[in-house]
Structures are given as structure tokens and as C-alpha cells.
Backbone as CSV, one residue per row, in Angstrom:
resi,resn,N_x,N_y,N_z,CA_x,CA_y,CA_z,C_x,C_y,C_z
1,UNK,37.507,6.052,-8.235,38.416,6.753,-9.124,37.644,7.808,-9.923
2,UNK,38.003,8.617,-10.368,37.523,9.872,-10.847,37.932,9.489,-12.499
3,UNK,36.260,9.587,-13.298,36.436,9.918,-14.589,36.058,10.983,-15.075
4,UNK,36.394,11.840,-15.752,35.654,12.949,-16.725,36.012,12.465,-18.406
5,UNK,35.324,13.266,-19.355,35.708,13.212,-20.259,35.643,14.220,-21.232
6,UNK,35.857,14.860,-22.308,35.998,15.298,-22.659,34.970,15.428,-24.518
7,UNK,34.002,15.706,-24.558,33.066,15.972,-25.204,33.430,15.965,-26.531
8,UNK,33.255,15.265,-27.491,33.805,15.767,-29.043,32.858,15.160,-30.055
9,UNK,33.248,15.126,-31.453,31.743,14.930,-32.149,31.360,13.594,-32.610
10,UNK,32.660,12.796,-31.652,32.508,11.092,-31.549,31.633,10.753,-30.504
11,UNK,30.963,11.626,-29.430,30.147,11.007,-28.694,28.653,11.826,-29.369
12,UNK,27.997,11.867,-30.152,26.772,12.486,-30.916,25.577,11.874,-30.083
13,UNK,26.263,10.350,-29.875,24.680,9.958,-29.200,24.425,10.198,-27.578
14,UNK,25.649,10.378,-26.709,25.022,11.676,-25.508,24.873,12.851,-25.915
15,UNK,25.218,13.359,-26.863,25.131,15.483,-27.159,23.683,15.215,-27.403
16,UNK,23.066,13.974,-27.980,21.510,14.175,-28.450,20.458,14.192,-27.491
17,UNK,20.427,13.666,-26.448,20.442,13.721,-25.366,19.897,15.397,-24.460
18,UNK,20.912,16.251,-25.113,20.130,17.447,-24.451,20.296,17.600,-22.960
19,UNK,21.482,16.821,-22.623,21.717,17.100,-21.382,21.978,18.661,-21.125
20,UNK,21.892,18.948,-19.409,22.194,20.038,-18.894,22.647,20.144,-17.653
21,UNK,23.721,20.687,-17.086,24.395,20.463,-15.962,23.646,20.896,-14.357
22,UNK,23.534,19.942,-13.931,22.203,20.302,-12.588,22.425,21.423,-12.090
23,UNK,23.606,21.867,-11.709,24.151,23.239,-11.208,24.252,24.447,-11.385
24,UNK,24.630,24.673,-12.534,24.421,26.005,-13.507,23.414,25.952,-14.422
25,UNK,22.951,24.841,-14.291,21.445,24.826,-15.787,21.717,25.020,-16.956
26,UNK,23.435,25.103,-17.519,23.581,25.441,-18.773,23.721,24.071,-19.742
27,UNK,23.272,24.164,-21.075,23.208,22.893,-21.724,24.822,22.461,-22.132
28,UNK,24.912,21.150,-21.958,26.296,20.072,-22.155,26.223,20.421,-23.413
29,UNK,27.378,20.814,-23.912,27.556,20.639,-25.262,28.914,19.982,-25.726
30,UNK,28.707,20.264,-27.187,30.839,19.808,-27.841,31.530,20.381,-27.229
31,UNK,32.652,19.896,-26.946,33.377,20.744,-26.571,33.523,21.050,-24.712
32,UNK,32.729,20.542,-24.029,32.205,20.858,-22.488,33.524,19.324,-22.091
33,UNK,33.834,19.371,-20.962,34.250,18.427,-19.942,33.461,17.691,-18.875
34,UNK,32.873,16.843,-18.960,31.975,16.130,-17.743,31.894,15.454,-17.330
35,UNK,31.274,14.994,-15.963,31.852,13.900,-15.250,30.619,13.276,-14.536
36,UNK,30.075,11.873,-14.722,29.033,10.857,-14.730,28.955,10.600,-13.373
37,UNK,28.295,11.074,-12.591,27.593,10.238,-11.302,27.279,8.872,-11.345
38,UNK,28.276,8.400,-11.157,27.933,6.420,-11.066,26.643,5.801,-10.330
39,UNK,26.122,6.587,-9.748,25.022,6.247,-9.117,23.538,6.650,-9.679
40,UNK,23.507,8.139,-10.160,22.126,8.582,-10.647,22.451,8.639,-12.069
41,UNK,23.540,8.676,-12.708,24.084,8.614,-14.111,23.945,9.920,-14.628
42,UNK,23.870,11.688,-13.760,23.749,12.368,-14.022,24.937,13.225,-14.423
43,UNK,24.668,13.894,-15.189,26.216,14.359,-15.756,26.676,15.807,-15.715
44,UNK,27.734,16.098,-14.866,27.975,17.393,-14.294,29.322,18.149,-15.064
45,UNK,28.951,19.244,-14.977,30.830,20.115,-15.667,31.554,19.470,-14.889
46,UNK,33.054,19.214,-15.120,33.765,18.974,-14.302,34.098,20.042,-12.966
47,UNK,33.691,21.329,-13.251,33.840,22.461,-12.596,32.814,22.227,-11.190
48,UNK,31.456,21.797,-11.681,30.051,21.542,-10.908,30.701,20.116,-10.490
49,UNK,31.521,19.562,-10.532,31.536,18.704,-9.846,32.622,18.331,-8.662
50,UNK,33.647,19.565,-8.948,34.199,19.803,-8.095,33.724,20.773,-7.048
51,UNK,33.160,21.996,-7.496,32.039,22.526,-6.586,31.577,21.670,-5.464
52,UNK,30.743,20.145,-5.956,30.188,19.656,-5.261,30.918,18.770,-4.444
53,UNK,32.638,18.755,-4.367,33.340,18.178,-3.437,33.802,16.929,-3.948
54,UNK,33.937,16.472,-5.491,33.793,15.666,-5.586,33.125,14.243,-5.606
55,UNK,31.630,14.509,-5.354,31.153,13.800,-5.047,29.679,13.907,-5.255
56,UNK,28.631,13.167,-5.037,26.951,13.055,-5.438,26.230,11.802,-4.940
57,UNK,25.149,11.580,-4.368,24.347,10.821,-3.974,24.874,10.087,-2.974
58,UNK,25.675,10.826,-1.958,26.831,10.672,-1.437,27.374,9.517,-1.750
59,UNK,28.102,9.314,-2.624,29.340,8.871,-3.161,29.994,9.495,-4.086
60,UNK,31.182,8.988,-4.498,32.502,9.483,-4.817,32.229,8.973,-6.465
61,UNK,31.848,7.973,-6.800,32.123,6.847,-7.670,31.575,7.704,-9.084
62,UNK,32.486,7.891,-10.340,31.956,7.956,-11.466,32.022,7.216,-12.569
63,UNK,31.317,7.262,-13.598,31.536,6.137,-14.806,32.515,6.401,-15.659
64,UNK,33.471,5.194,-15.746,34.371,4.981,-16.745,34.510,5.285,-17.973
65,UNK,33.116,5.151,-18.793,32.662,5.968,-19.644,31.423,6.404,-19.869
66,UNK,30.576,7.025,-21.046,29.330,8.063,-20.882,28.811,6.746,-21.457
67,UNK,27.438,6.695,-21.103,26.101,5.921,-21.458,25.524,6.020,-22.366
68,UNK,25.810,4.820,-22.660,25.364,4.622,-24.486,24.439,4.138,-24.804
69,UNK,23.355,4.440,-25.482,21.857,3.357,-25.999,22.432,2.245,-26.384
70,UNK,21.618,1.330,-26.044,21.887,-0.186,-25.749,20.083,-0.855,-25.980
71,UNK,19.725,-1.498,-26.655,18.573,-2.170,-26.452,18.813,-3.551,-25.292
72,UNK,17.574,-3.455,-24.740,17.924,-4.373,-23.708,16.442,-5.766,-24.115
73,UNK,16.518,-6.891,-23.850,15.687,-8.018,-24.479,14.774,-8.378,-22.677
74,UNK,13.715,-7.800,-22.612,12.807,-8.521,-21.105,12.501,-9.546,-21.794
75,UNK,12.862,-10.501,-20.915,11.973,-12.199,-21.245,11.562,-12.334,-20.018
76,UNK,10.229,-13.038,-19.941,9.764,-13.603,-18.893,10.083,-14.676,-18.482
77,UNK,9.557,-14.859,-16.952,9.806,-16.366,-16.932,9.318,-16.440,-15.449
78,UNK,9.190,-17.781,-14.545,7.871,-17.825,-13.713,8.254,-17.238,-12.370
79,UNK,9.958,-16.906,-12.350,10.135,-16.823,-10.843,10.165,-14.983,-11.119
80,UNK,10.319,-14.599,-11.967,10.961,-13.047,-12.069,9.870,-12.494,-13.179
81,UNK,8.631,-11.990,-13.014,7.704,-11.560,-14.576,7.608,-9.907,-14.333
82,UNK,7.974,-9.509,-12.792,7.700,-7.681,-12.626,8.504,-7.306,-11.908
83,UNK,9.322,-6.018,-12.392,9.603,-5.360,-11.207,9.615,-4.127,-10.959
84,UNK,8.966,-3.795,-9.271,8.137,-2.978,-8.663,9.219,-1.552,-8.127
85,UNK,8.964,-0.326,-8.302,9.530,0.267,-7.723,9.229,0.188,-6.426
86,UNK,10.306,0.583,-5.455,10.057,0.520,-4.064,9.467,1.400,-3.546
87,UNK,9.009,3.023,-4.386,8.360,3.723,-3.848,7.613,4.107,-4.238
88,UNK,6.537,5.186,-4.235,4.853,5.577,-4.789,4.660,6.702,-5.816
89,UNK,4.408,6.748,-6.347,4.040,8.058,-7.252,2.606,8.799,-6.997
90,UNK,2.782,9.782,-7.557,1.428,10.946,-7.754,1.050,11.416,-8.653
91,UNK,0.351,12.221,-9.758,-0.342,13.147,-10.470,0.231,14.022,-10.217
92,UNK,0.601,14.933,-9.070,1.444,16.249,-8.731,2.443,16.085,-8.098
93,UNK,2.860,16.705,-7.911,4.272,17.236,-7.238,3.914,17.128,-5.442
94,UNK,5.181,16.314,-5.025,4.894,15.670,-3.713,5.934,16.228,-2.350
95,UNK,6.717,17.517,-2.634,7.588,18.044,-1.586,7.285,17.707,-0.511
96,UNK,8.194,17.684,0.529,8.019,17.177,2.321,7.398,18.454,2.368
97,UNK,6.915,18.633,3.329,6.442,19.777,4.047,7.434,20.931,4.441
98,UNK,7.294,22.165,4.728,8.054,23.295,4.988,7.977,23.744,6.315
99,UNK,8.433,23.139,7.221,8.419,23.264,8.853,8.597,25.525,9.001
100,UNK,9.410,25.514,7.880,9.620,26.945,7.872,8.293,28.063,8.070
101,UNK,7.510,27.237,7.694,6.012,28.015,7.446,5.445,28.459,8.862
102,UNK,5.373,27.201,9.501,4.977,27.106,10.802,5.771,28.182,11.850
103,UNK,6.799,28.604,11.649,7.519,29.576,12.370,7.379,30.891,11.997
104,UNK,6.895,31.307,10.861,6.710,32.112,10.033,5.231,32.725,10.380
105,UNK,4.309,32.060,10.480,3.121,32.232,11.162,2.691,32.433,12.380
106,UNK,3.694,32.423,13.367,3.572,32.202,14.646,4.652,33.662,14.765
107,UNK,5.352,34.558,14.253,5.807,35.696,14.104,4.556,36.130,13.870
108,UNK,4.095,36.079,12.833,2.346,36.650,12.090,1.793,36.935,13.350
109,UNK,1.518,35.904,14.325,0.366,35.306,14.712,0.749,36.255,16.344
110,UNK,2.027,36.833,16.487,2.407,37.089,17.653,2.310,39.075,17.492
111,UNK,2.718,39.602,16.313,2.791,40.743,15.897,0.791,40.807,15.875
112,UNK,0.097,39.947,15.764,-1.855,40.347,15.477,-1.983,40.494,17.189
113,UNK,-1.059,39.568,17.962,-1.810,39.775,19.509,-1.231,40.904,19.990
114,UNK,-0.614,41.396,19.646,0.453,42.807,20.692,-0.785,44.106,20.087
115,UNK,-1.032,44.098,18.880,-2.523,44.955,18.354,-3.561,44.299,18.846
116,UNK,-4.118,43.147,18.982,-5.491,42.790,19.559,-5.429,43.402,21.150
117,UNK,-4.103,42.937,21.186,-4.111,43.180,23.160,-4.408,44.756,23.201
118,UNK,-4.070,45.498,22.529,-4.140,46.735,22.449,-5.532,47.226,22.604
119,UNK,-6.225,46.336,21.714,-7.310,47.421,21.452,-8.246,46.745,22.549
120,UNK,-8.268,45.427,23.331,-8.405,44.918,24.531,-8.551,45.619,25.710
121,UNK,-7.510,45.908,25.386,-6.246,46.793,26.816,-7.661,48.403,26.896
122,UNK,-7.752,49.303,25.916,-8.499,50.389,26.045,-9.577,50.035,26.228
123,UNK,-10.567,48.601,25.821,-11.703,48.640,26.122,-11.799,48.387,27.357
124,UNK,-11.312,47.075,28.172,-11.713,46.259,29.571,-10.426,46.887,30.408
125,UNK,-9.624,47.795,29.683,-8.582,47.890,30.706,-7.167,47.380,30.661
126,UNK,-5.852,48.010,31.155,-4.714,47.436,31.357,-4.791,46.038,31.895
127,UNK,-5.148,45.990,32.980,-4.849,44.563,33.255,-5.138,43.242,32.395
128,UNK,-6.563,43.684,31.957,-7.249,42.427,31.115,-6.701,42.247,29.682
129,UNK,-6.008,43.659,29.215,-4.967,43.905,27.891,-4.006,42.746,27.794
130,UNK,-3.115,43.082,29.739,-2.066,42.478,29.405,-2.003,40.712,29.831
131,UNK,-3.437,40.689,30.534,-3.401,38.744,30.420,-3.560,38.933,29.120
132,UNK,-4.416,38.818,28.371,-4.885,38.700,26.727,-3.302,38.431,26.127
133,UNK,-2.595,39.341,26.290,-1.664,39.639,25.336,-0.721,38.060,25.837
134,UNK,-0.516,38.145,27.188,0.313,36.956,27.471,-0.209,35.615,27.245
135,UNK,-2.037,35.831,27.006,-2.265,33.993,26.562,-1.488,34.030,25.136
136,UNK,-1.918,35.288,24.309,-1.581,35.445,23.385,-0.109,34.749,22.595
137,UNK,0.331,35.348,23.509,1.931,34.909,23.269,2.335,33.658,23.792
138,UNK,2.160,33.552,24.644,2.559,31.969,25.189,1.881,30.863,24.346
139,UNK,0.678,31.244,23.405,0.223,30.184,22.216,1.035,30.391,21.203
140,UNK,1.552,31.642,20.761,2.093,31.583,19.608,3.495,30.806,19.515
141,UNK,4.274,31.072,20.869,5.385,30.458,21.079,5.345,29.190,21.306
142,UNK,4.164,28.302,21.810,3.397,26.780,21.507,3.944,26.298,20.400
143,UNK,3.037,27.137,19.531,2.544,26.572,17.992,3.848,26.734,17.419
144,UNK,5.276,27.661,17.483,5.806,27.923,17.113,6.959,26.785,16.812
145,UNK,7.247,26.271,18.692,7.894,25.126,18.434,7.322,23.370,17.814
146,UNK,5.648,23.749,18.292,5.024,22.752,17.692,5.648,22.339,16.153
147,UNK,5.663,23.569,15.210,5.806,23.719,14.149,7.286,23.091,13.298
148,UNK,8.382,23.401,14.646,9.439,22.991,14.333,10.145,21.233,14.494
149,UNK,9.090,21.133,15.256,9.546,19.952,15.660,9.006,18.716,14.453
150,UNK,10.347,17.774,14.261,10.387,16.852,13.093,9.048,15.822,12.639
151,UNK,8.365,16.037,11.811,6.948,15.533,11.627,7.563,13.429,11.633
152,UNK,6.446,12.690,11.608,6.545,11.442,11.312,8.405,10.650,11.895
153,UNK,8.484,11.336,12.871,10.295,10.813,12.900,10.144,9.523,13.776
154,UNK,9.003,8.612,13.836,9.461,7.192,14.145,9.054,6.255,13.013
155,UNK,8.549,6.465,11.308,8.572,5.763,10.379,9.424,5.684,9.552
156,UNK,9.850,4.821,9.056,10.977,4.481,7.865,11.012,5.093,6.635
157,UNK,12.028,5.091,6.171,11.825,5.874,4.901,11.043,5.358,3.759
158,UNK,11.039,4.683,4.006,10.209,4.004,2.528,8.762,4.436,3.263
159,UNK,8.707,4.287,4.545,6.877,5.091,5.156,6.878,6.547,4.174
160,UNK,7.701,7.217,4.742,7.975,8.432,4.583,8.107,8.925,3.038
161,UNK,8.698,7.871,2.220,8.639,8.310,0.972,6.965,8.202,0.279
162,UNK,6.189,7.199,0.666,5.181,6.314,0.134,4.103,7.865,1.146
163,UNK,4.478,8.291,2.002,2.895,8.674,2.451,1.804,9.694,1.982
164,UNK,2.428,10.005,0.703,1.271,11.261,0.343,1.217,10.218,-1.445
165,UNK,1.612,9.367,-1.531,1.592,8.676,-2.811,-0.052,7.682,-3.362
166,UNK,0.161,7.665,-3.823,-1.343,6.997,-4.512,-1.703,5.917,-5.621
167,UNK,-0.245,6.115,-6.288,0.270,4.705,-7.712,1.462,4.199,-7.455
168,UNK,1.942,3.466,-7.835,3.201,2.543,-7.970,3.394,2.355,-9.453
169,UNK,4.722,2.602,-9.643,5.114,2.186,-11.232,5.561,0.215,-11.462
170,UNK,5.735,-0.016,-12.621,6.383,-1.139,-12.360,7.190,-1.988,-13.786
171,UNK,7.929,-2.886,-13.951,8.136,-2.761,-15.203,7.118,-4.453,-15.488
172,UNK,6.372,-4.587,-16.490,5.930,-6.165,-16.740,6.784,-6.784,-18.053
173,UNK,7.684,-7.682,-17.768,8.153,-8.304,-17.787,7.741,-9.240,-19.161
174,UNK,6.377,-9.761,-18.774,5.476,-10.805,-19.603,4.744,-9.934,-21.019
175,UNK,4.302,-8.871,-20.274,3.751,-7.913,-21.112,4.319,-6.996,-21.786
176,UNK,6.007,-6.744,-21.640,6.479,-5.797,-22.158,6.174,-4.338,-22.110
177,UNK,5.948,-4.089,-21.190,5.445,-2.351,-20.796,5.628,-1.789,-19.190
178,UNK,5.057,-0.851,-18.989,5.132,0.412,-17.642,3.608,0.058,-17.109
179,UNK,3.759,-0.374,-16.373,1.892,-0.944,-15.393,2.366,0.405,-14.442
180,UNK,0.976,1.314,-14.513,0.363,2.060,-13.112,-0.240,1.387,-12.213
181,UNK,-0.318,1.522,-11.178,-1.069,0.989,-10.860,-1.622,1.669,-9.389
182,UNK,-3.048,1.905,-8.687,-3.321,2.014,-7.553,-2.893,1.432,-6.222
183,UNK,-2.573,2.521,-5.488,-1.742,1.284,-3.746,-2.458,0.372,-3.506
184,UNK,-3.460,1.263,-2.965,-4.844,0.660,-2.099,-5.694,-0.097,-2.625
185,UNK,-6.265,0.379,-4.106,-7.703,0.025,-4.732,-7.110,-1.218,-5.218
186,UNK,-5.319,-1.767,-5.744,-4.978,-2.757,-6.361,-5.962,-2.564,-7.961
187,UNK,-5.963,-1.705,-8.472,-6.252,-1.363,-10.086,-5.857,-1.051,-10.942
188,UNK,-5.625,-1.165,-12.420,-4.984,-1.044,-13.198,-5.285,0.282,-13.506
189,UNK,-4.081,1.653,-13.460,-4.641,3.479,-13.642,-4.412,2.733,-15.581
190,UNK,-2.726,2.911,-15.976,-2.617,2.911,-16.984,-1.327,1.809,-17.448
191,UNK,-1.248,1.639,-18.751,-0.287,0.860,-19.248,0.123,1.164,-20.568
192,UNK,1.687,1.252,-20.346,2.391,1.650,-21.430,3.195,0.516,-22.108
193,UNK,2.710,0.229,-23.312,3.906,-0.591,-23.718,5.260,-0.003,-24.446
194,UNK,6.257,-0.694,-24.216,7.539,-0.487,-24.780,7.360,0.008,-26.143
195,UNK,6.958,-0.708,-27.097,6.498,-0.350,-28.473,5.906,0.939,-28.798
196,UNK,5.099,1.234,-27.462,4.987,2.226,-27.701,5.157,3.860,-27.345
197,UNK,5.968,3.754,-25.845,6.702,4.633,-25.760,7.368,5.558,-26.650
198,UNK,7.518,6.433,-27.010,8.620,7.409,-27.557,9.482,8.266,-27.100
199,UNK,9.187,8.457,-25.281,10.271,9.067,-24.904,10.084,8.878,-23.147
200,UNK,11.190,8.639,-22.742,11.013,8.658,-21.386,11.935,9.421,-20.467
201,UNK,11.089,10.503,-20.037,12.024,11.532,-18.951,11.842,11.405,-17.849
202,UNK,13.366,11.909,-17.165,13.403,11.774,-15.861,14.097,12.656,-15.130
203,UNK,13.182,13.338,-14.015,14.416,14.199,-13.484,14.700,14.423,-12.219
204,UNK,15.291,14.863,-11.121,15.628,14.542,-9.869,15.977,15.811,-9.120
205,UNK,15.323,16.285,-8.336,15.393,17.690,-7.751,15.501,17.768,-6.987
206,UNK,16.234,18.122,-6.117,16.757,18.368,-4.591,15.627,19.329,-3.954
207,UNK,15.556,18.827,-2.890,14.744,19.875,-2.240,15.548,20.861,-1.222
208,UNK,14.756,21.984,-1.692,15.236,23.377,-1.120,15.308,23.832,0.315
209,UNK,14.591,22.366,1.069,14.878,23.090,2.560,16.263,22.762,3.659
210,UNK,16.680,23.516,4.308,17.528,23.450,4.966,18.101,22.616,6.329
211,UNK,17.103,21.793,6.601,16.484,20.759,7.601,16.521,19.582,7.473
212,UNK,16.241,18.561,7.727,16.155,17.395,7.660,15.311,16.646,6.322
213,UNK,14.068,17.616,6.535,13.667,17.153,4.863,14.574,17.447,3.530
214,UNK,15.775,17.921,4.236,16.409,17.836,2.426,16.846,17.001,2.046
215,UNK,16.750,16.299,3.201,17.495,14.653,2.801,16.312,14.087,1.606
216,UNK,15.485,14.363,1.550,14.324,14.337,0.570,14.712,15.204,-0.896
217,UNK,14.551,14.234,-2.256,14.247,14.789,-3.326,12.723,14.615,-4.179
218,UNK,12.750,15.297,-4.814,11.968,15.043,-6.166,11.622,14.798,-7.444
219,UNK,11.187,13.160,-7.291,11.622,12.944,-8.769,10.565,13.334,-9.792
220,UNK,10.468,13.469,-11.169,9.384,13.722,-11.892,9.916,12.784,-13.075
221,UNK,9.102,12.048,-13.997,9.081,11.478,-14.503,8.001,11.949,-15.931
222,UNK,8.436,11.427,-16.887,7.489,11.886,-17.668,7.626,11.086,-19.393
223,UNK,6.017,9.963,-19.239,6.188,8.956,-20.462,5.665,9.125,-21.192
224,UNK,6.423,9.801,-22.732,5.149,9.928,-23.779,5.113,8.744,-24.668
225,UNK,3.895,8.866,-25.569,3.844,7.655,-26.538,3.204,8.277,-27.580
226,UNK,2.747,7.929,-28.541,2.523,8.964,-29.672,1.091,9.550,-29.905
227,UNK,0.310,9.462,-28.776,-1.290,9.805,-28.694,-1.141,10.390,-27.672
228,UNK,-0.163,10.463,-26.006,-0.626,10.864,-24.871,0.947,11.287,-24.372
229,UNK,1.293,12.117,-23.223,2.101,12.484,-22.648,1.633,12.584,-20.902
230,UNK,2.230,11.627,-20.049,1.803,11.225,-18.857,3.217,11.807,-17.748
231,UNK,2.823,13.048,-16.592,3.744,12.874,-15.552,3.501,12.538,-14.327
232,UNK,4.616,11.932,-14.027,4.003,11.331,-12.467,5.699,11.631,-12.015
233,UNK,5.088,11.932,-10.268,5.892,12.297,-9.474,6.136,11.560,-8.238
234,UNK,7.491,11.498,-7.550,7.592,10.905,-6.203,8.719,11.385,-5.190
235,UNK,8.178,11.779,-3.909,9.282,12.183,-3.097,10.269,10.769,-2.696
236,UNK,11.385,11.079,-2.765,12.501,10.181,-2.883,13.671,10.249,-1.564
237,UNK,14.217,9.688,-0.777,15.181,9.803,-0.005,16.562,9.904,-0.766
238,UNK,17.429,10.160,-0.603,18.541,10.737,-1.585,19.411,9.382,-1.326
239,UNK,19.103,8.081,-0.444,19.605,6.905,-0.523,19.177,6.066,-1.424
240,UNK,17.760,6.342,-1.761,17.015,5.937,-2.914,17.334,6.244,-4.604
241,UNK,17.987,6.901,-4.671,18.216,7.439,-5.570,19.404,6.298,-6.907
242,UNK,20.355,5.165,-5.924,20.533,3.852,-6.892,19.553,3.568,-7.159
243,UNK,18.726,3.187,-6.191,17.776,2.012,-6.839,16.851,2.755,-7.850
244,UNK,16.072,4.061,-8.386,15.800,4.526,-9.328,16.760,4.297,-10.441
245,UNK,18.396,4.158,-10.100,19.097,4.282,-11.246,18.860,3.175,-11.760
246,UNK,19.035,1.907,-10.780,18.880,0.417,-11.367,17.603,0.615,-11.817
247,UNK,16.668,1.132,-11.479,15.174,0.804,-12.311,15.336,1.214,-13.707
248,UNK,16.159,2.389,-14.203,16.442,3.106,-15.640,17.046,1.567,-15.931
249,UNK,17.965,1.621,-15.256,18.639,0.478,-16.074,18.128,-0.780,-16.730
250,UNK,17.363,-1.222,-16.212,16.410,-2.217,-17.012,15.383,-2.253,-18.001
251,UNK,15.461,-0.586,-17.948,14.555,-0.155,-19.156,15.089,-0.605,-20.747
252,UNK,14.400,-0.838,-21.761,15.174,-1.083,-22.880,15.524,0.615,-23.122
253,UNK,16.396,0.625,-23.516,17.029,2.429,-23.423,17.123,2.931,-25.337
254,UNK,16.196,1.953,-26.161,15.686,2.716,-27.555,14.469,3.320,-27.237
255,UNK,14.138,3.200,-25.755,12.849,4.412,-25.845,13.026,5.669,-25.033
256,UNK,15.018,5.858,-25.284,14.700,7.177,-25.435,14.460,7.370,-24.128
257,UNK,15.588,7.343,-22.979,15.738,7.172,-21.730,16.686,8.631,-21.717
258,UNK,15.516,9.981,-20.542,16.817,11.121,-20.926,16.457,11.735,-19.590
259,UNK,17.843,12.388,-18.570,17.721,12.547,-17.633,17.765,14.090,-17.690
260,UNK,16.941,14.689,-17.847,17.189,16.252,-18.374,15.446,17.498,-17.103
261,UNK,15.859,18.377,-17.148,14.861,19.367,-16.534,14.199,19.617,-17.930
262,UNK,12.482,19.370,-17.144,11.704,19.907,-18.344,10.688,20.502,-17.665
263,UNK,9.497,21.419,-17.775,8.849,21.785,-17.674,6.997,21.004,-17.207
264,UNK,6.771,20.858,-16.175,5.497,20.348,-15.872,4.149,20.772,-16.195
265,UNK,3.606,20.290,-16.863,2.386,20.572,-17.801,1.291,19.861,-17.244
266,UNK,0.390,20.489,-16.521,-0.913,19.651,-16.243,-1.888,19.347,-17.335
267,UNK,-2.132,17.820,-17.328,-2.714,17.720,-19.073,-4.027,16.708,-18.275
């Protein structure tokens, strides 16, 4: 069923928030109409959301009403003390690859042999010009489809999300905080406790290519606390994209849980 709602100065604690509509980039304000992605909890004009067909993360489903800070109580206990996101994070920014490139270069690479063959061609001669020119080309047109053809397409997505990744987030349970942690080395990078968080951003970016990797997004994340400001990033399958929501959701949400575009700062 389709909710929107209608913005007024009884909802203060989403306007604080600082939302902005993924589509037009303009900021939600009083007065705006919008309508909650039940799945990523992102919040669109009603206009941007008809644009988008009705619909997001492919589904239909929106929230009944807007999302309200709520403190939430982690208790531990022996069967349930962490829980792990299902996919990997980075230090930088983790886009699929751009198959586009590879075709792009192999134009390059075909326009340098028709001039090499050339200047070939006057030294050793026509004939030896025009083999040159045809190894020439018959590699570029190689590499060309080499280029196009779908990288890693017999691993799973969770392969596929995890393979350029290097940390795992997680929530501890016992400890009350955000554990980093290394895939491989199994080491502790960093740890945030709840207490001391002050703000936690999150944001979710579609990727720009036209292919199969767009089924791929990008999430960025970003936890400050009152001495340090930490971002970490992860390429995401756009099926993935509940289970990030359920991970917000278990966050206690007084630290300031905000799904907004911000600016990436290497610190």
C-alpha cells in the first residue's frame, strides 16, 4: 500500500535529520510531501517517487509512518552476543569495475595501428604495412570483446560483494559498540562504543553503469565520536540493501542514525 505524508512542524524530529531527496538532491523540508522506502527507509518527494514507478529496492512497500528516534536496550546473552554484517568494507571507495573502459581503449588502441601501419607500410613496404595493420586489428578487436565480457560471473554475490573488501563491521552485543575488524588477519582495526558515538551516517549510491554491474551499489558509511571521524565503504548488491536496513535497525538510534549524502574526506 502506498504511504506519503505530508511534512509539518509536528514532525521536527525527521526535518532534523537533514534529509535530501536521492533524485533531485534537493533538501526535505516543511512543507515537502514524502514517501518512505520500507526497505532502505530512504525518503523520496512523492514526485521522485513516482518518477521511480512507484517503487525502490525493487519493491513497492512504504512505511506507514516516518521514523522516529527510539532508544533501543542490547543485552547480551550466550546464544546471540554479535551481529555480523554479511558483507566487507574498505578505507575507499569500492565501485565494480567499468567494462566501458576496456572498449574505449581498444577504439584508442585500433585508431594507434592504422598510423603505426602507416609509417610500417613506407618503411618495409605495402605488403608488410598491411599484415602489421591486420595483426593490429584483429588484437584490438580480441581485447575489445575480452573487455566486454562479464568479469567473475560464476561467484555469488556475497563473493562478489566481499572481493575487493578488507574489514567487516559488526555490532557487540556484550560490549556495547561497532567492532572493525580484519577478514583475513582476524584483528581487532577499531572499536566504537555506543557511548561514544555522536553520529552515524549512511549513504547508498547507485552505480552509474549501464550493465550488469548496476545491479551493484555503494554504500558509505561514516562514524564519528567526539575525538575521531571514521569512513568506511562497501560495494553492495541492491538485494542487499534490507539486510543493511535491518542492520540500522538494531542500532540504538540516540546516536544519531542519518541517511543523508555527505562528502568523503580522506583523514
Amino acid at each position: 500500500m502506498h504511504h506519503s505524508h505530508r511534512l509539518t512542524e509536528h514532525h521536527q524530529d525527521f526535518l532534523n535529520q537533514n534529509r535530501t531527496d536521492p533524485i533531485t538532491g534537493e533538501k526535505i523540508e516543511e512543507g515537502h510531501t514524502v514517501v518512505v522506502c520500507a526497505a532502505c527507509k530512504s525518503a523520496f518527494f512523492i514526485e521522485s517517487w513516482e518518477y521511480l514507478g512507484n517503487s525502490h529496492c525493487d519493491q513497492s512497500e512504504t512505511l506507514k509512518s516516518l521514523p522516529l528516534p527510539q532508544t533501543l536496550y542490547l543485552k547480551a546473552n550466550d546464544k546471540y552476543t554479535q551481529e555480523l554484517l554479511s558483507f566487507g568494507f574498505a578505507d575507499s571507495p569500492m565501485f565494480m569495475s567499468n567494462n566501458s573502459g576496456g572498449c574505449f581503449l581498444s577504439i584508442v588502441l585500433g585508431f594507434a595501428s592504422i598510423i603505426a601501419s602507416s609509417f610500417i607500410g613506407e618503411i618495409f613496404g605495402g605488403a608488410i604495412g598491411f599484415l602489421s595493420f591486420m595483426l593490429c586489428f584483429m588484437a584490438c578487436i580480441t581485447f575489445g570483446i575480452i573487455s566486454i565480457i562479464p568479469k567473475n560471473r560464476n561467484i555469488s554475490i556475497k563473493e562478489m560483494e566481499n572481493i575487493e573488501s578488507k574489514l567487516t563491521i559488526y555490532i557487540d552485543y556484550k560490549s556495547k559498540g561497532l567492532v572493525i575488524q580484519h577478514i583475513k588477519q582476524k584483528v581487532l582495526k577499531s572499536f566504537f562504543a555506543f557511548e561514544d558515538i555522536t553520529e552515524f551516517k549512511y549513504h547508498i549510491i547507485y552505480h552509474p553503469n549501464t550493465d550488469i554491474d548496476a545491479l551493484y551499489c555503494q554504500l558509505q558509511i561514516r562514524i564519528t565520536t567526539r575525538s575521531v571521524s571514521k569512513n568506511y565503504f562497501a560495494t553492495i548488491h541492491r538485494d542487499t540493501i534490507p539486510e543493511w536496513s535491518d542492520f540500522i535497525s538494531k542500532l540504538p538510534t540516540d546516536l544519531r542514525i542519518i541517511n543523508t549524502p555527505f562528502v568523503y574526506e580522506l583523514r
